[in-house]
C-alpha positions as CSV (number, residue, x, y, z in Angstrom):
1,X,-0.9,16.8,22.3
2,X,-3.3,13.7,21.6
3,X,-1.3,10.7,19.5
4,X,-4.4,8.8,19.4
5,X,-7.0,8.5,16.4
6,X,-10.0,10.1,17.0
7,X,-13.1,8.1,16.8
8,X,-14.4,9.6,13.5
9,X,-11.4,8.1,12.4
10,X,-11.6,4.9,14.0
11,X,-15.0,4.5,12.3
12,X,-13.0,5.5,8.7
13,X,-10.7,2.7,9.0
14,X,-13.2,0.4,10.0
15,X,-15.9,1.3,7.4
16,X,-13.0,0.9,4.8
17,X,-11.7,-2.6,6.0
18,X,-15.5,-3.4,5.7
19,X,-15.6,-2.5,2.4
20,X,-12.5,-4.1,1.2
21,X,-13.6,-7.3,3.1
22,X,-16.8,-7.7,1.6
23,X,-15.3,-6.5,-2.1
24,X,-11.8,-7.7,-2.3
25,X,-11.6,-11.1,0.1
26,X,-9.3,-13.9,-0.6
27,X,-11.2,-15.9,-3.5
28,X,-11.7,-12.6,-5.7
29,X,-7.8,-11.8,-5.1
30,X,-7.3,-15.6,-6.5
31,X,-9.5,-15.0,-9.2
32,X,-7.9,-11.6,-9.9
33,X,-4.4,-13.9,-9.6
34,X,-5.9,-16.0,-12.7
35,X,-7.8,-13.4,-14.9
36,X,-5.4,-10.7,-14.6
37,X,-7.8,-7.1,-15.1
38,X,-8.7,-4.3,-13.5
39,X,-12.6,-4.6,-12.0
40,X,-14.1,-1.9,-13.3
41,X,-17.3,-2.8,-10.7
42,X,-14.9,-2.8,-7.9
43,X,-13.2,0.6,-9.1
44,X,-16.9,2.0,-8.9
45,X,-18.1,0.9,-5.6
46,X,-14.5,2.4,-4.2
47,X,-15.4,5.7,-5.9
48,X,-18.9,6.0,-4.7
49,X,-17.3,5.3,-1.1
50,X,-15.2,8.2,-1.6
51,X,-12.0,6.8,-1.6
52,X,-10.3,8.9,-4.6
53,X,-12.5,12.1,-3.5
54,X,-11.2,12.3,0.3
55,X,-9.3,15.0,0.5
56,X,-11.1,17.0,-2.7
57,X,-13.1,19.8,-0.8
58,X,-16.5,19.3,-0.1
59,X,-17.3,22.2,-2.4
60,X,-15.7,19.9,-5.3
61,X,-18.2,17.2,-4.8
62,X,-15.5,15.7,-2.5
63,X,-15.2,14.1,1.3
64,X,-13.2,17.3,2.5
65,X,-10.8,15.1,4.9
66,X,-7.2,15.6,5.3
67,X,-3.9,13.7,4.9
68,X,-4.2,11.9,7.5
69,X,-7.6,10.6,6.7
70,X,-6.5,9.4,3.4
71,X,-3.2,7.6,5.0
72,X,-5.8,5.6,7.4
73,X,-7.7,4.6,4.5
74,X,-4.3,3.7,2.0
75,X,-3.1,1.7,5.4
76,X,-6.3,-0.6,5.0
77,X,-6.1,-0.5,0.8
78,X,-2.0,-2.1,1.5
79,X,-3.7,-4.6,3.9
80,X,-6.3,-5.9,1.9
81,X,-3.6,-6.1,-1.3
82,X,-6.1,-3.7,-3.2
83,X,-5.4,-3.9,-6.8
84,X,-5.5,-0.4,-9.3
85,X,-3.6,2.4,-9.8
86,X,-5.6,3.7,-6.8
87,X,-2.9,6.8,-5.4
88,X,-2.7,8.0,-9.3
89,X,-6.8,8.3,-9.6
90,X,-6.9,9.7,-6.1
91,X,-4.2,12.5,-6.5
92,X,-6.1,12.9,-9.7
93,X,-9.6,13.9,-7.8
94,X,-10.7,17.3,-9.3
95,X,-8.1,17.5,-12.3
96,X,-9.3,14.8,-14.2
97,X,-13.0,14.4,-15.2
98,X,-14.0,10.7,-13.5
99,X,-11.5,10.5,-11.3
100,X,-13.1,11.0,-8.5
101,X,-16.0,9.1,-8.8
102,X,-14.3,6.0,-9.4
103,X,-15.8,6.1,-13.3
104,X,-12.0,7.4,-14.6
105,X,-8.5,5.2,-13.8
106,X,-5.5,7.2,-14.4
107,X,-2.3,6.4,-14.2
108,X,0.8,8.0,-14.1
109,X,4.3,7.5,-14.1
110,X,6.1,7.3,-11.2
111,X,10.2,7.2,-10.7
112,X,10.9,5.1,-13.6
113,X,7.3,3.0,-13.7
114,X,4.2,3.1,-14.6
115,X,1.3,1.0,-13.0
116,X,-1.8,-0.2,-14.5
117,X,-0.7,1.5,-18.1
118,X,-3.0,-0.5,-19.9
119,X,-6.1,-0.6,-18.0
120,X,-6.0,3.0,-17.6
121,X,-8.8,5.4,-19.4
122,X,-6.4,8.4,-18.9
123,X,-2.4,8.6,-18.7
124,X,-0.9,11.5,-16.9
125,X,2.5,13.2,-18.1
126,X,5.3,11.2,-17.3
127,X,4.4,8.2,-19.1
128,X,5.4,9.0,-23.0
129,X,7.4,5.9,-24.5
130,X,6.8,3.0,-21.5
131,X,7.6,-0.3,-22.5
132,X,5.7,-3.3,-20.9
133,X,8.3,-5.6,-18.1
134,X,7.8,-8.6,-16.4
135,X,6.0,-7.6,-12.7
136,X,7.2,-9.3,-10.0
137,X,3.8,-8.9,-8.8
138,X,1.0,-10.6,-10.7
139,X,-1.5,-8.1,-9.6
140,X,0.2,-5.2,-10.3
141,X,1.2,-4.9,-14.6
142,X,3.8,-2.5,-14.8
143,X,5.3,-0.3,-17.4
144,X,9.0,1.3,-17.5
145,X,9.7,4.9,-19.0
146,X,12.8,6.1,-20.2
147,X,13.2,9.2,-18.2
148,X,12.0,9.7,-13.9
149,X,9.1,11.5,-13.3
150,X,9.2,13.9,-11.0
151,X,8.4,13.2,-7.8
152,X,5.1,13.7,-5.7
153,X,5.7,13.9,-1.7
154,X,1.9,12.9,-1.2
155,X,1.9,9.8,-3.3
156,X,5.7,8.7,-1.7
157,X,3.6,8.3,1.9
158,X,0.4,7.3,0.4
159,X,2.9,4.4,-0.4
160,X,4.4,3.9,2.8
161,X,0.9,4.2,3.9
162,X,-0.1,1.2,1.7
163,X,3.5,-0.5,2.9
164,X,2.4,0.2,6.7
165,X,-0.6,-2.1,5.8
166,X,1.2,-4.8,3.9
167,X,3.5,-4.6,7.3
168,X,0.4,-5.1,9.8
169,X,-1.3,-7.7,7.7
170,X,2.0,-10.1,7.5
171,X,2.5,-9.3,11.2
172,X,-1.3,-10.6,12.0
173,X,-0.8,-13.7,9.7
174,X,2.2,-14.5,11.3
175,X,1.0,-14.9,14.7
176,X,-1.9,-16.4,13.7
177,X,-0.1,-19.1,12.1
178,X,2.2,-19.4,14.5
179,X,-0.3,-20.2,17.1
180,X,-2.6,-22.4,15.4
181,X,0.4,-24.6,13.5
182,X,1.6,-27.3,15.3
183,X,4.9,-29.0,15.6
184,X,6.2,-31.8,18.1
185,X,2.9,-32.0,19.4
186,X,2.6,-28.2,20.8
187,X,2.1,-24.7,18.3
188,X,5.1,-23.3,16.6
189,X,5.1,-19.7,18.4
190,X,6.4,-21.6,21.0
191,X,9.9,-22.1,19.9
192,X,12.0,-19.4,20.5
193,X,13.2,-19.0,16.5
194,X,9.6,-18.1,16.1
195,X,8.8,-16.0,18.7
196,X,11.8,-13.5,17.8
197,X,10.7,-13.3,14.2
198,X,6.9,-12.2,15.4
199,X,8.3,-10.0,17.6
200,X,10.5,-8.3,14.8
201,X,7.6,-8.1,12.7
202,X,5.4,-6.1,15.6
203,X,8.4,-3.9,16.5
204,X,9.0,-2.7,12.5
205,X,5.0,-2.7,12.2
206,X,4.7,-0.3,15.1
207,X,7.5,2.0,14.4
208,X,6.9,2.4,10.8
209,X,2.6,2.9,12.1
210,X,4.7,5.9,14.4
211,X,6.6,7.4,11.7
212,X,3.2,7.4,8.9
213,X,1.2,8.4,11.1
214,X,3.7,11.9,12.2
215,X,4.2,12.3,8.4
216,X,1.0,12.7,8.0
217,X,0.0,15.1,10.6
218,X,3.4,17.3,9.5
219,X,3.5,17.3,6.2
220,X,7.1,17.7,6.0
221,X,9.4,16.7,2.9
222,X,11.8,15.1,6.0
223,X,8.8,13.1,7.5
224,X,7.8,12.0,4.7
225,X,11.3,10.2,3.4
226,X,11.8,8.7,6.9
227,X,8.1,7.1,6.9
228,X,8.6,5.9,3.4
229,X,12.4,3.9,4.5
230,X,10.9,2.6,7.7
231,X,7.5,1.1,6.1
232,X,9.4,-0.5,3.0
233,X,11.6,-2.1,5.4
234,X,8.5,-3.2,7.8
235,X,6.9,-4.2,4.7
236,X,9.6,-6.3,2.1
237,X,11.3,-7.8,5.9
238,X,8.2,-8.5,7.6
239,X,7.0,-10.4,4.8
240,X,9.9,-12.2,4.4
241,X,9.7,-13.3,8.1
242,X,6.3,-14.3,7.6
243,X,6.9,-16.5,4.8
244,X,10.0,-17.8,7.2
245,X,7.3,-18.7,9.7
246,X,4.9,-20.5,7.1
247,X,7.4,-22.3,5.5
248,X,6.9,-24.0,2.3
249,X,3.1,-22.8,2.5
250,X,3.3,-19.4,2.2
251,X,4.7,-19.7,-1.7
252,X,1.2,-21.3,-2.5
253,X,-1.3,-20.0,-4.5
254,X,-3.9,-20.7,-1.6
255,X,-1.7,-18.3,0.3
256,X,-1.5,-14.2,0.3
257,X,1.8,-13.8,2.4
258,X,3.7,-14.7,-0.8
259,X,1.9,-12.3,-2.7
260,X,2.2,-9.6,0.4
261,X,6.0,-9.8,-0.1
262,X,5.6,-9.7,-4.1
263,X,3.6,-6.2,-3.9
264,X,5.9,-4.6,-1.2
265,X,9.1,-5.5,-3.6
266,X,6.9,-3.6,-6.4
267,X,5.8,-0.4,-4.3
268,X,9.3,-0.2,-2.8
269,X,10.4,0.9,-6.3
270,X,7.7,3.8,-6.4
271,X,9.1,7.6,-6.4
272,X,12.4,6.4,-6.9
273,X,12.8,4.0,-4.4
274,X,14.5,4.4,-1.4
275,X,17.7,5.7,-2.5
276,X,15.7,8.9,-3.5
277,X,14.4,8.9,-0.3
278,X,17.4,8.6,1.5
279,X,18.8,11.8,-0.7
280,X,15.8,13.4,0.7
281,X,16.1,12.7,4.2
282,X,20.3,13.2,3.9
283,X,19.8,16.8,2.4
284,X,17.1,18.2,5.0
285,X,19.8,16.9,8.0
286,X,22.7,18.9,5.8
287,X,20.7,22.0,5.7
């Protein structure tokens, strides 16, 4: 059995960071931090790349990939800090007129929130009677509903996909920082306090990659809840080590590690958190 990506899908990942690079870099995230909105121009060039249509069938006008595919692709959307309701419009791919071609946004609710409420051209069931609260996020405006909506499996590790990014990205920025930041007259990743919290970061970055990436390939309810515990916890706790490396620089506004930790506290909330999770993993151990 091969555990590597193949190169088709090497090429994915890398032909999505590319895109995201050139689309979504670090001054139009500040701007996005100061004008609050969803780009409607951005939304369009990540429909015409395929990202909502991935796994639609090539007979529907879409890509035709698999799970898999579209957790590759989610991983580099949580690394880049994408902003949208972008697994709401992608599970909506061939339901919803637009959706797939980037020219719809959906949202819909999910556990108790709802993402993007505002900015979206169609609302899916769930989100009847949602009241606008304060985000902890300031890229992500989010709506609460009075009642849960049920549950989708897919968009719980789309999430953990997006989380699994979040947890790579902090990781990188951490070292990076750690090497090029100098204290006493020699680089912080010297000192041993540092080097245990970049190697905490790696180890939760890896294992939650492991545990995504089998989710994917299996499908299974099971899978799924343990990927979704393991990348919230890389994600929320890696970022909070990698503000611990930057120190008082990470809260600035020049920054993205602060806002890193800010969108993992925000998707760790999705699908009913991960308590449901937990009573998802706990009940396929009973039976």
């Amino acid at each position: 059995m091969r555990f590597q990506l193949s190169e088709d899908q090497r090429a994915l990942k890398r032909a999505t960071r590319d895109l995201l690079d050139r689309r979504f870099d670090a001054d139009t995230r500040r701007a996005a931090v100061a004008r609050p909105g969803l780009d409607r121009a951005l939304w369009k060039a990540l429909g015409d790349a395929g990202l909502f249509a991935l796994c639609l069938p090539e007979r529907d006008g879409g890509v035709g990939l698999g799970l898999p595919e579209a957790v590759l692709v989610f991983e580099e959307a949580g690394r880049a800090l994408l902003t949208g309701p972008l697994i709401a419009t992608h599970r909506a791919a061939g339901k919803v007129p637009g959706a797939a071609s980037g020219e719809t946004v959906v949202a819909a609710a999910d556990g108790r929130t709802v993402e993007w409420l505002a900015a979206a051209d169609v609302v899916r069931p769930g989100a009847a009677g949602a009241v606008a609260v304060r985000s902890l996020d300031p890229l992500t405006p989010l709506h609460r509903v009075a009642h849960p909506a049920p549950v989708d499996p897919v968009a719980v590790l789309l999430t953990a996909a997006e989380q699994l990014g979040t947890a790579v990205r902090v990781c990188d920025l951490a070292v990076q920082h750690a090497r090029t930041r100098e204290q006493f007259g020699r680089p912080i990743g010297a000192f041993q306090a540092v080097q245990h919290l970049c190697a905490g970061l790696l180890v939760r970055a890896e294992t939650a990659r492991a545990a995504v990436y089998a989710a994917a390939v299996t499908g299974a309810g099971a899978d799924i809840a343990a990927a979704r515990l393991l990348a919230d916890e890389a994600a929320v706790d890696g970022a909070r080590d990698c503000l611990q490396v930057h120190g008082g620089m990470g809260f600035t506004w020049e920054s993205e590690v602060h806002l890193h930790l800010k969108r993992a506290w925000v998707r760790a909330a999705r699908g009913g958190g991960g308590a449901a999770a937990e009573e998802a993993l706990a009940a396929d151990l009973v039976a």
